[in-house]
C-alpha positions in Angstrom: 73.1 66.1 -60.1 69.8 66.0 -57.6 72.4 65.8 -54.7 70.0 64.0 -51.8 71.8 66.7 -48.9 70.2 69.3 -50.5 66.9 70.5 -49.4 64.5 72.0 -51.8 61.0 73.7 -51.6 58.6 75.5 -53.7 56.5 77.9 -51.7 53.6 80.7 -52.5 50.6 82.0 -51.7 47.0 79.6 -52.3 46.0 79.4 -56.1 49.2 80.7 -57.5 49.8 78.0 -59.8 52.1 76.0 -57.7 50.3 72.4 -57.9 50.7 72.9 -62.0 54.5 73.1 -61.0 54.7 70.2 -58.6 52.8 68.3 -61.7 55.5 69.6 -63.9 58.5 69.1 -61.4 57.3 65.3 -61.2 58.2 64.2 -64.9 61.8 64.6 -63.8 62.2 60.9 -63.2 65.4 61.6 -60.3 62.5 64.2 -58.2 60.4 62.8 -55.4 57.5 65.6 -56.4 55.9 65.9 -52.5 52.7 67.4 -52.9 50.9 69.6 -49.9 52.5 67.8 -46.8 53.4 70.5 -44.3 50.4 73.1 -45.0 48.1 70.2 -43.5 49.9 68.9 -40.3 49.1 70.3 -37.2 50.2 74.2 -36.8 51.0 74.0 -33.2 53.4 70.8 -33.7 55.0 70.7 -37.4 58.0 73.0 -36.6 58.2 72.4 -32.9 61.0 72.5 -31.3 63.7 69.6 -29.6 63.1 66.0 -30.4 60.4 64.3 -31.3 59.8 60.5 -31.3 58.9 58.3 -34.0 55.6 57.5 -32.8 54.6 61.3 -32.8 55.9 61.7 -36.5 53.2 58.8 -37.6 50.5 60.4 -35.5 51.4 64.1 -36.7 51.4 62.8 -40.7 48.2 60.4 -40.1 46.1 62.7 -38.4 43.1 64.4 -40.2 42.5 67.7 -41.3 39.4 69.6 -40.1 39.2 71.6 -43.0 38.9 68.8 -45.3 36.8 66.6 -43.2 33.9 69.4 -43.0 34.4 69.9 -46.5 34.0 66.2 -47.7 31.4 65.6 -45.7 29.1 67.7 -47.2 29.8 66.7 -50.8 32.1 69.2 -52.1 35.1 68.9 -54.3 38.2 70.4 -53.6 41.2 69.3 -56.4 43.7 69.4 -54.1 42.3 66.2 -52.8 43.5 63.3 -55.2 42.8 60.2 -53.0 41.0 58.0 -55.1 37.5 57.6 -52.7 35.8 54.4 -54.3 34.8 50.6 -54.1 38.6 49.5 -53.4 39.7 52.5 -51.2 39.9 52.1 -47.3 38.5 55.9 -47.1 35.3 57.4 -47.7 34.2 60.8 -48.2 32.5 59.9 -44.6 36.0 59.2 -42.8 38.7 61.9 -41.8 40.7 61.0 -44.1 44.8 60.5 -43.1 46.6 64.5 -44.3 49.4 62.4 -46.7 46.4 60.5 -47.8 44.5 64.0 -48.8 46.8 64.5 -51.9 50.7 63.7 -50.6 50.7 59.8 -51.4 47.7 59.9 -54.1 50.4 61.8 -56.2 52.9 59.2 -56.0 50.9 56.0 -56.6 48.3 54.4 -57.3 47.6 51.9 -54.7 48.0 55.2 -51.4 46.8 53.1 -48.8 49.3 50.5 -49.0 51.8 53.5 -49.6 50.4 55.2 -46.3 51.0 51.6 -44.0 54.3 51.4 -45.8 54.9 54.9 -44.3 53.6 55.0 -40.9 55.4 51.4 -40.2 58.4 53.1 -41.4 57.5 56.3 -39.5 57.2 54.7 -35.8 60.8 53.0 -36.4 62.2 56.5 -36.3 64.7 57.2 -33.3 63.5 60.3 -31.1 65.0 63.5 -32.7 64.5 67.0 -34.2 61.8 67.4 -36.8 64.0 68.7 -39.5 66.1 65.2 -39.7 62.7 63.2 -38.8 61.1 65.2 -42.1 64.0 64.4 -43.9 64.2 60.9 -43.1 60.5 60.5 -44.3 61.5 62.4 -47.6 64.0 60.2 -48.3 62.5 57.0 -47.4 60.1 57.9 -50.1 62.6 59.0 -53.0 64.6 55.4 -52.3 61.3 53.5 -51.9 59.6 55.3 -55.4 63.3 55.3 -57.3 64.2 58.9 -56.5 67.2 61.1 -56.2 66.0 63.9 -54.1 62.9 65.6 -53.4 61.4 69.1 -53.4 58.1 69.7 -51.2 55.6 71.6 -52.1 52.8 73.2 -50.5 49.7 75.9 -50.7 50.2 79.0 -48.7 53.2 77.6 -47.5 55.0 81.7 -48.3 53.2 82.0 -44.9 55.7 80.0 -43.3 58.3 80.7 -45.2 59.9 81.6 -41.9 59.6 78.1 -40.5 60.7 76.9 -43.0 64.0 78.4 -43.0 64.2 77.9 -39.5 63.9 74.3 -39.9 66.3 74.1 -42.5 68.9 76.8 -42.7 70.4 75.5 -46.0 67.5 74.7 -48.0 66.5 76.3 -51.3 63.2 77.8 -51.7 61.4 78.8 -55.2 58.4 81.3 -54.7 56.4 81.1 -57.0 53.5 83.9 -57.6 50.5 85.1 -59.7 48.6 88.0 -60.2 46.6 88.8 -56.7 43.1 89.8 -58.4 43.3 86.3 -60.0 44.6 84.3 -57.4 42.3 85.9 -54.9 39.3 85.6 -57.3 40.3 81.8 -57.7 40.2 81.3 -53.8 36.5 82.6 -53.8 36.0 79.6 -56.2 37.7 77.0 -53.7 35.2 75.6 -51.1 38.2 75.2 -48.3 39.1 78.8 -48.9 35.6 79.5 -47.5 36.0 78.4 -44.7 39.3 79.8 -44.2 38.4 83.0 -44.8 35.0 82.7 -42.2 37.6 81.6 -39.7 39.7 84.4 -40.3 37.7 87.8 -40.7 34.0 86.5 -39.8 34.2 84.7 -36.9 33.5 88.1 -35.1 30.1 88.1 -35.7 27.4 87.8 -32.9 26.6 84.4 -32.5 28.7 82.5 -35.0 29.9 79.3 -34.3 33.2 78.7 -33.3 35.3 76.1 -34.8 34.8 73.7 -32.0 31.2 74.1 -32.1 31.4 73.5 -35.7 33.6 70.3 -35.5 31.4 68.8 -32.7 27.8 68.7 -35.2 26.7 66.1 -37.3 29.6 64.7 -39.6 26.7 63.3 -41.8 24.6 66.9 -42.2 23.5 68.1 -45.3 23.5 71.4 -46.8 20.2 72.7 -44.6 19.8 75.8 -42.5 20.5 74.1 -39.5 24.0 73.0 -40.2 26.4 76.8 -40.1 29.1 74.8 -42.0 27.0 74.1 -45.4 25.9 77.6 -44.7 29.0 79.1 -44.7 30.5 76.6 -48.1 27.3 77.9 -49.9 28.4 81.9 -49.0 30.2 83.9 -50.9 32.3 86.5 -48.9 33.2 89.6 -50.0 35.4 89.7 -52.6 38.1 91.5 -50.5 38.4 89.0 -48.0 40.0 87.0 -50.8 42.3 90.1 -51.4 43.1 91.0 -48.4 43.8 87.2 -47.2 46.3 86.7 -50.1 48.0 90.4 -49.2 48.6 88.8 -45.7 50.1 85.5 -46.7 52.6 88.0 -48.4 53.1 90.1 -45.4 54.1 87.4 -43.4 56.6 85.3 -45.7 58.0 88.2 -47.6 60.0 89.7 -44.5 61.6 86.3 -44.2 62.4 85.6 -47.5 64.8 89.1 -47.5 67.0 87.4 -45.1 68.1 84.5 -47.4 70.7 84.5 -49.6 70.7 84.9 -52.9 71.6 81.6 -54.1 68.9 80.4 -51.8 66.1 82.2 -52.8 64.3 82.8 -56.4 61.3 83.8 -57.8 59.4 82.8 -60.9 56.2 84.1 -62.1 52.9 81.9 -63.0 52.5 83.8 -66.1 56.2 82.9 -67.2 55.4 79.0 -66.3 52.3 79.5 -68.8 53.9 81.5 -71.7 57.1 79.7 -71.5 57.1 76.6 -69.7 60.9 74.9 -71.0 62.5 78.0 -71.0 61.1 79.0 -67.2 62.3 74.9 -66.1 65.2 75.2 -67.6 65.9 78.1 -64.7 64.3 76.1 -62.2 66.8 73.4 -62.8 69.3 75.5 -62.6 68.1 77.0 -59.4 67.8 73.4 -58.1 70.5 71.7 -59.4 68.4 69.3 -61.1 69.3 67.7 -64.4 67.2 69.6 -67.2 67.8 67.0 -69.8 66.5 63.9 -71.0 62.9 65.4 -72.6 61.4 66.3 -69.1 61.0 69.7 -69.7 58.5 69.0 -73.0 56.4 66.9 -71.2 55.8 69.2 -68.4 55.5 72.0 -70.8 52.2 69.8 -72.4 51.1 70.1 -69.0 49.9 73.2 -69.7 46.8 74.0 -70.7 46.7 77.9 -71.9 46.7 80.5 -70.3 43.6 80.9 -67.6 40.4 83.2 -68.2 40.4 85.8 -66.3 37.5 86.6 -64.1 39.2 90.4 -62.3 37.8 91.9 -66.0 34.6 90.7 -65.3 33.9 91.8 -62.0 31.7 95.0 -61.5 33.4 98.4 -61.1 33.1 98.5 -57.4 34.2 95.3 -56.8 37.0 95.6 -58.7 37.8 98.7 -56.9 37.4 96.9 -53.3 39.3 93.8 -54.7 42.2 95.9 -56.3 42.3 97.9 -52.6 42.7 94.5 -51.0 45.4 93.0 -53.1 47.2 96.2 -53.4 49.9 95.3 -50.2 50.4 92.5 -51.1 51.0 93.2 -55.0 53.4 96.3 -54.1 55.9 93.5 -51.9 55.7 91.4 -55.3 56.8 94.4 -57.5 53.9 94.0 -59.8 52.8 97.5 -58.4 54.6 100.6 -57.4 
């Protein structure tokens, strides 16, 4: 089982609950568990087409995320970010830091620089082709190098390219998972990065805002002051529909291309099944992947879980909920959790 040819991806919206699965997908001991390595590459280049060189491949996988960088720099956590910043790490919170070193690598060992030269050496070797067999080759130089059989990626807001995806790899397999859009939305207003997604989405509009090359040309070193729009905008708190109405358009835009699969191809598994009944829900997921659910994998993911979150839609005020339910509404009708 855990046939190598097969590709295999878990994709969703942000905040559905997906890293909890990649966590729970890892204590299979034949899976290579690849945490958050395509939503982070370069939009304009990770699913271009014709070949690419090897060279290209290191620079696309060790180049920095703006996102993250403006984020860091101004002292906020984000727990997606799992490199271990520290007296015996190459990277501090100061440095844009390599995308597989943001959380991809950090997952998989404990010592992710080495990992990370290991990988770009490996990377630059590559012969000049497409990017499907140069991602592929990267995959499964990790599963043979970490004692894998086969590898699932995983992403956040990767049901945005769902598309891509499939484009990329005709064959593949792709689990969606999903979760309630008040909560996930709500959860996204918690997350720092999301901030500044959503600014660069529906507020950019405004009379003199900055513009995301003004902001990645100030001061790396600023501090949260009125003078710096980036700690400005981390310290705001947009309306709650921007969160709604963000996680109704991720929807929009995978859901049309997740009709086109095939059946044994596609599947869908809700957060609030992985919570309530977390062997009975990987048992499926096995299934669906064609992994091996034995050998007491399935019970140690399942302590993974830690109850079932709080919700914070019940304690929003009337007319936000109102606005927030208005928001999600799209995207929860595509989902079938509404009519």
């Amino acid at each position: 089982m855990c046939a190598i040819e097969m590709e295999r991806f878990i994709v969703g919206t942000g905040r559905c609950g997906s890293t909890l699965l990649s966590r729970m997908i890892a204590e299979q001991p034949d899976v290579l568990s690849v945490f958050e390595f395509f939503n982070g590459l370069d939009m304009t280049k990770r699913f271009r087409r014709g070949p690419v060189g090897g060279a290209e491949v290191a620079a696309l996988i060790s180049q920095e995320h703006p996102f993250v960088t403006m984020v860091l720099k101004r002292g906020y956590e984000v727990e997606e970010i799992t490199y271990p910043f520290g007296p015996n790490a190459r990277y501090t919170r100061d440095q844009g830091l390599p995308w597989v070193l943001v959380s991809t690598l950090p997952r998989l060992t404990d010592d992710p620089d080495s990992l990370f030269d290991e990988l770009v050496a490996f990377a630059r070797t590559l012969p000049s082709q497409g990017l499907p067999d140069q991602y592929e080759a990267l995959f499964g130089w990790l599963a043979q190098r970490l004692g894998n059989r086969c590898w699932i990626e995983r992403s956040g807001s990767s049901i945005d390219y769902l598309g891509d995806l499939h484009a990329l790899y005709p064959d593949a397999r792709f689990l969606h998972i999903h979760r309630d859009g008040h909560e996930t939305a709500l959860s996204m207003r918690e997350h720092a990065a999301y901030r500044l997604a959503i600014y660069f989405l529906f507020q950019m509009e405004s009379e003199g805002a900055p513009t995301i090359d003004e902001l990645r040309g100030l001061d790396p070193a600023a501090t949260p002051s009125d003078d710096d729009p980036v700690s400005r905008i981390l310290a705001s708190r947009p309306p709650v529909e921007l969160y709604g109405k963000y996680w109704s358009q991720e929807l929009q835009n995978g859901m049309p291309a997740a009709g086109k699969l095939h059946a044994t191809q596609y599947r869908e598994v809700r957060f609030e099944d992985v919570i309530a009944r977390p062997e009975e829900t990987l048992r499926d997921i096995a299934d669906f992947f064609d992994i091996d659910p034995g050998g007491g994998w399935r019970a140690r993911a399942a302590s993974l879980v830690r109850g079932v979150p709080p919700t914070r839609y019940d304690a929003l005020p009337a007319d936000e909920q109102e606005r927030l339910a208005g928001a999600c509404r799209p995207g929860m009708q595509l989902l079938g959790r509404i009519r």
